[in-house]
C-alpha positions in Angstrom: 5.4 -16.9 18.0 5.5 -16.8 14.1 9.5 -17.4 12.9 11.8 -14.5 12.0 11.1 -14.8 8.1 7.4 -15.2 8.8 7.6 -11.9 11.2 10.0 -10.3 8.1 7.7 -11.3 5.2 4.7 -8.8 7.4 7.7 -5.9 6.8 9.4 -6.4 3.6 9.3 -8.7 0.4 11.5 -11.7 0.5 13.4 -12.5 -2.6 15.6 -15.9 -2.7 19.0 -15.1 -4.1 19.9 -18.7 -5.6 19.8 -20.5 -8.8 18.4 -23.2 -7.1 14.8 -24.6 -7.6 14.7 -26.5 -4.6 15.5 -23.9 -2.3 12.6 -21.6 -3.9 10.4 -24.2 -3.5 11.1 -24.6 0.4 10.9 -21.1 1.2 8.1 -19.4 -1.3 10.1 -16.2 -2.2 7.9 -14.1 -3.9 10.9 -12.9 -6.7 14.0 -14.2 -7.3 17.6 -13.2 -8.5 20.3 -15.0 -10.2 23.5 -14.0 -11.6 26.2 -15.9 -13.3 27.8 -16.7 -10.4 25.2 -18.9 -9.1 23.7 -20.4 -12.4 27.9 -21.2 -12.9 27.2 -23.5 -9.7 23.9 -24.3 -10.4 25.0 -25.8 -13.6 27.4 -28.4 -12.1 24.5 -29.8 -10.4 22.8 -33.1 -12.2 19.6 -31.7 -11.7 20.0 -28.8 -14.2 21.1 -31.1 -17.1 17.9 -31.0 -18.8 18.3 -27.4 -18.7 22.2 -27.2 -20.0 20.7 -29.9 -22.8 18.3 -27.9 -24.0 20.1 -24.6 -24.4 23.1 -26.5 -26.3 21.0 -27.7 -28.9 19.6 -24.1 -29.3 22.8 -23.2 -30.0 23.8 -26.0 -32.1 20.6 -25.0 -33.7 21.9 -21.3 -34.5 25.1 -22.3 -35.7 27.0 -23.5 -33.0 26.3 -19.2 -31.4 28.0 -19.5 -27.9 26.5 -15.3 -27.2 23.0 -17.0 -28.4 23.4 -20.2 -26.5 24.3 -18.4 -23.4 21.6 -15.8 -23.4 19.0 -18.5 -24.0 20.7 -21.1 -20.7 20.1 -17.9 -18.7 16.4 -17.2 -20.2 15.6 -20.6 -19.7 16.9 -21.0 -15.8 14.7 -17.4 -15.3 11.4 -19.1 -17.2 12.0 -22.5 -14.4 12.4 -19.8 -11.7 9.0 -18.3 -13.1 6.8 -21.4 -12.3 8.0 -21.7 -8.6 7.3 -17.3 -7.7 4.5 -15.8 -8.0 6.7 -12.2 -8.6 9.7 -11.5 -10.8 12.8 -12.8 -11.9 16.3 -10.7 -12.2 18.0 -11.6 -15.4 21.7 -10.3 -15.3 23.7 -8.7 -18.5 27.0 -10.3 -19.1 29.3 -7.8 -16.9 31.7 -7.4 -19.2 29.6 -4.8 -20.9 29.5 -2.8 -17.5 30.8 0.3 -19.3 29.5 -0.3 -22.9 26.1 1.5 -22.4 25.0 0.6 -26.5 25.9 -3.1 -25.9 24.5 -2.9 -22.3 20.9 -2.0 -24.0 21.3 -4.4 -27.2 21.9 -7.5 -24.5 18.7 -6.6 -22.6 16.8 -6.1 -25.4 17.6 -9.8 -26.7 17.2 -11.0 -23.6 13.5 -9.6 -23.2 12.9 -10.8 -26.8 13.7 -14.0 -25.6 11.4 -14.4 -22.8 8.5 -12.5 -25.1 9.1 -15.2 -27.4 8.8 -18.1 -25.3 5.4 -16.1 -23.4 6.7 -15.0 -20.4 5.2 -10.8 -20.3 8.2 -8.5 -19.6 6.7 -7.2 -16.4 7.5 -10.8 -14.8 11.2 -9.7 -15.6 14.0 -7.5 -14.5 16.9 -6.8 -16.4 20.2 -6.7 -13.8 22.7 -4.1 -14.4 25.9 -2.8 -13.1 25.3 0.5 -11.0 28.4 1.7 -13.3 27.8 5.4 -15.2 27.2 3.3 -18.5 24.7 1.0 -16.8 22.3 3.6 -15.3 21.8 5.4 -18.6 21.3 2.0 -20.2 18.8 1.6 -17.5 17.1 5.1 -18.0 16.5 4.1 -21.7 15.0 0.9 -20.8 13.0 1.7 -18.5 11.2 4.3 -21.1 10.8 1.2 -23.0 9.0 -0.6 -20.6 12.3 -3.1 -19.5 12.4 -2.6 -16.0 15.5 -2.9 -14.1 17.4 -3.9 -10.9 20.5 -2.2 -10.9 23.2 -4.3 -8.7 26.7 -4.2 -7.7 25.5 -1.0 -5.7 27.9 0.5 -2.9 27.3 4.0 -2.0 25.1 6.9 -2.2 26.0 8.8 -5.5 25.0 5.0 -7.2 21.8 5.2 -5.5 20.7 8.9 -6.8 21.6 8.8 -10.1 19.8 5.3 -10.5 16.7 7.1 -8.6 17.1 10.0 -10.6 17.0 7.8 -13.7 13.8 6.6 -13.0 15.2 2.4 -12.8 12.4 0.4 -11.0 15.1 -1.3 -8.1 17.9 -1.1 -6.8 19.9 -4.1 -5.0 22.7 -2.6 -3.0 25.1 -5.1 -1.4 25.3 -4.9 2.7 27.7 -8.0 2.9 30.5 -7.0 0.9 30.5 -3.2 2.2 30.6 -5.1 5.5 33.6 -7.2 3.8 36.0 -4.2 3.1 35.2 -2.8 6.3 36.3 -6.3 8.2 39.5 -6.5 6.2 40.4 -2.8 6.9 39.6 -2.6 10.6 39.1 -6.3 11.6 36.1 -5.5 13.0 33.6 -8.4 12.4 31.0 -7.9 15.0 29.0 -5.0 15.9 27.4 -4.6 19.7 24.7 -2.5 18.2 24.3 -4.2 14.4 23.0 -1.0 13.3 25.9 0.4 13.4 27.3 -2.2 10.6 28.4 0.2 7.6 26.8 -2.0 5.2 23.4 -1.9 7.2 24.1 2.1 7.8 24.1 2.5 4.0 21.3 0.6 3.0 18.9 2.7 5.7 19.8 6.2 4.4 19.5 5.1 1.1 16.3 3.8 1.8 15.4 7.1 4.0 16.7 9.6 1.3 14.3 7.4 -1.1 11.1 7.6 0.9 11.8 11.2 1.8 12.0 12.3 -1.4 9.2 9.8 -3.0 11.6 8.6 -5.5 9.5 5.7 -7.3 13.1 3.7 -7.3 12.7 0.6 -4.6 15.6 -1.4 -2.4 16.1 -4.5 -2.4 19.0 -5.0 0.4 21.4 -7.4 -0.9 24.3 -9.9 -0.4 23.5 -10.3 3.3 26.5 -12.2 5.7 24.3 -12.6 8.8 20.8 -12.5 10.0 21.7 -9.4 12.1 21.9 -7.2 9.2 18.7 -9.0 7.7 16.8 -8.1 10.7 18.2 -4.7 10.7 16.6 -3.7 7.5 13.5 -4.9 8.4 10.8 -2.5 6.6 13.1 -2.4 3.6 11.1 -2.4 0.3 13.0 -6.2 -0.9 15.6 -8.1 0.6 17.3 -10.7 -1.3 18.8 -13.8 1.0 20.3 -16.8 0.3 19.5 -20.1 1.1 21.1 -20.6 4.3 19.8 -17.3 5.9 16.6 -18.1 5.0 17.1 -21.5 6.9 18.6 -19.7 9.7 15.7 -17.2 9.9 12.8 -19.7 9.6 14.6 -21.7 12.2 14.5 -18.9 15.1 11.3 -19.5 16.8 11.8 -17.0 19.9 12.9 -13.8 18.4 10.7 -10.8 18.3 11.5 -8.8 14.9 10.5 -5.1 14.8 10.3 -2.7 12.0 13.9 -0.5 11.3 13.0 0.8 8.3 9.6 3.6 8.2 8.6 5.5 4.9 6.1 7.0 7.1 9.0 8.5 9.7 11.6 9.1 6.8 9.6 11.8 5.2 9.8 13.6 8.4 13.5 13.7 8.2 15.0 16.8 8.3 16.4 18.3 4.7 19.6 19.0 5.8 23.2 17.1 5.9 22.6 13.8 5.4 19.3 14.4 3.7 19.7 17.5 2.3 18.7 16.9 -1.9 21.3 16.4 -3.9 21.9 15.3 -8.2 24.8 14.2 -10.1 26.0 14.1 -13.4 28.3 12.2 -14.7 31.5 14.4 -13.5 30.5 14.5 -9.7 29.3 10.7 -9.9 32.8 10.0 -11.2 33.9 11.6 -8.5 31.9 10.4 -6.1 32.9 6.9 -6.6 36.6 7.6 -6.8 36.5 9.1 -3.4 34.9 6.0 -1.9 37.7 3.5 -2.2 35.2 0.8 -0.8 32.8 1.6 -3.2 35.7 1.9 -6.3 37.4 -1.4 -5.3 34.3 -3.1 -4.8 32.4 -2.1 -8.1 35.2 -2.8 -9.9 36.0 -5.9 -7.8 32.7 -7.2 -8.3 32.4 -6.5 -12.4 35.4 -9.0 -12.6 34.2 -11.6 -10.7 31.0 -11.8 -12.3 32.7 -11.3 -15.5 35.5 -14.5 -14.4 32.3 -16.7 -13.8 31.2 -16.2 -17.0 34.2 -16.9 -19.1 34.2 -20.5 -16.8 30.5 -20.8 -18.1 31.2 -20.1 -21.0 34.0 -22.5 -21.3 32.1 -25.2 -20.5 28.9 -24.4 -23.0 31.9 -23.9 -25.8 32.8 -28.0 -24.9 29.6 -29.0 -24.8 28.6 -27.0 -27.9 31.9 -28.9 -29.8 
C-alpha cells in the first residue's frame, strides 16, 4: 500500500510549509509557503548565510535601506524555494501593514517588481495577506492587476466570503490554531471522531460553501497540529504541512486514506442554513469577526506575532547592515 502522503497527493495538492530547502527537497511539495516566522529560524541556520550575505550587501548597496534589504532576503529565500517546486511560492507582506490597505498594495507591488526583476514570472508567485478588512480589498485590487494572492491568518466564515467575493486566488485558513483556542477553553485535545475537530469542521464548510457556489477562490488548509486533521481534509484543494507531518505521513505504511472533501457532492448541498448564500460588507464583516472571539483573538493574536518575528529579523539585518 502507497504511504498516507502518496494516497493524499491522488486527493489534494501538497504544499511544504517551511523555510527550509532541505525539507522541500525530501518531500517534492509542489508549492511552498513561508512567512517571517520561519525565514526568522531559517536564518539562524549556517546554511542560509549565503543568502543573509547577499541581501546585506543589497542593502548596503541602496544605502544601508533596512525596508529594501528586507524585502529583497525574503525575494531571494522565495527565488531558492523556486528551483526545488515545480508550483508557486507564498511571499508574505510585513504584518504590520494588516490594516493599511495603500501600504498593503505598495509592499506587494515592490515585492513582485522584485522577483520580475530578477526573471521569476508573477504567476510563479503569491502575495500572502492578512484576512483583515484592509487586506482583502488590497487583495481585490491586486488580483485585477494580475498579483495573485493567498490570503492567511484566516479563522472563520465571514473571512472566507468576503475573500471569495473578492475574487483572491487562495485562501489558507489555519485548522491548528482554531483547534488551539478550542483546547485552552474546553481542555479538550482529542476528538473520538476527528471530524468533529472545530478547526477541521471549519475548513470543510468553507470548502463546501466554495464548491457549492463555484467561487473560483481555492483552500489551502493550513497550520495543521496532527495528521488526523490532515487526513480529515483530504480532497481539499491545497494543504500546507510542515515538516514533521509530512514525515509522519510518509511514514504510515498501513493506513487506508479516503476522500472527505467532494466538490462533486458539495454542489448538491442544500441552500439553506448553513449553506444558505450570504455577502458582507464591511459593517457585517466587522461584525462578524467581533462576535467570534476565536476568530478576533486569533487574527489579532496572529498579526502580532508575525509582526514580533519581524522586528527580531529585522534587528539582526540592522547589525549586520552596521
Amino acid at each position: 500500500m502507497a504511504n498516507t502522503l502518496e494516497q493524499l497527493r491522488q486527493y489534494t495538492i501538497v504544499v511544504a510549509d517551511t523555510g527550509d530547502f532541505e525539507s522541500m527537497k525530501q518531500y517534492k511539495p509542489t508549492d511552498a509557503t513561508t512567512n517571517p516566522s520561519l525565514i526568522l529560524a531559517a536564518a539562524k541556520l549556517p546554511q542560509y548565510k549565503s543568502l543573509i550575505d547577499k541581501a546585506v550587501q543589497y542593502g548596503i548597496d541602496n544605502g544601508k535601506n533596512l525596508a529594501k534589504t528586507m524585502d529583497y532576503l525574503c525575494v531571494l529565500f522565495g527565488m531558492e524555494i523556486l528551483k526545488i517546486i515545480p508550483g508557486r511560492v507564498s511571499t508574505e507582506v510585513d504584518a504590520r501593514l494588516s490594516y493599511d490597505k495603500k501600504a498593503s498594495l505598495e509592499k506587494a507591488r515592490t515585492l513582485i517588481k522584485l522577483y520580475e526583476d530578477n526573471g521569476i514570472n508573477r504567476e510563479r508567485i503569491l502575495i500572502k495577506l492578512a484576512t483583515t478588512w484592509e487586506g482583502i480589498e488590497a487583495a481585490k485590487e491586486l488580483e485585477k492587476e494580475g498579483i495573485h494572492c493567498n490570503m492567511t491568518l484566516l479563522f472563520n466564515f465571514a473571512q472566507a466570503v468576503a475573500c471569495a467575493e473578492a475574487g483572491v486566488t487562495l485562501i489558507s485558513p489555519f485548522v491548528g490554531r482554531i483547534y488551539d483556542w478550542y483546547v485552552n477553553k474546553t481542555g479538550k485535545k482529542v476528538y473520538e471522531d476527528p471530524h468533529q475537530d472545530p478547526g477541521v469542521q471549519s475548513v470543510t464548510k468553507i470548502y463546501n460553501y466554495y464548491k457549492k457556489y463555484d467561487y473560483k477562490t481555492v483552500v489551502m488548509g493550513a497550520s495543521f497540529r496532527n495528521t488526523s486533521q490532515i487526513k480529515c481534509l483530504a480532497g481539499s484543494d491545497l494543504l500546507t504541512i510542515s515538516p514533521n507531518l509530512l514525515a509522519e505521513l510518509s511514514g504510515e505504511t498501513d493506513y487506508k486514506l479516503n476522500r472527505s472533501l467532494d466538490a462533486e457532492k458539495a454542489k448538491s448541498l442544500p441552500e439553506t442554513g448553513d449553506y444558505a448564500k450570504v455577502t458582507f460588507d464591511q459593517a457585517k464583516f466587522l461584525d462578524a469577526l467581533k462576535g467570534d472571539a476565536m476568530a478576533d483573538e486569533k487574527l489579532t493574536e496572529g498579526i502580532d506575532k508575525f509582526s514580533a518575528d519581524i522586528v527580531k529579523l529585522e534587528n539582526e539585518i540592522k547589525a549586520l547592515l552596521g
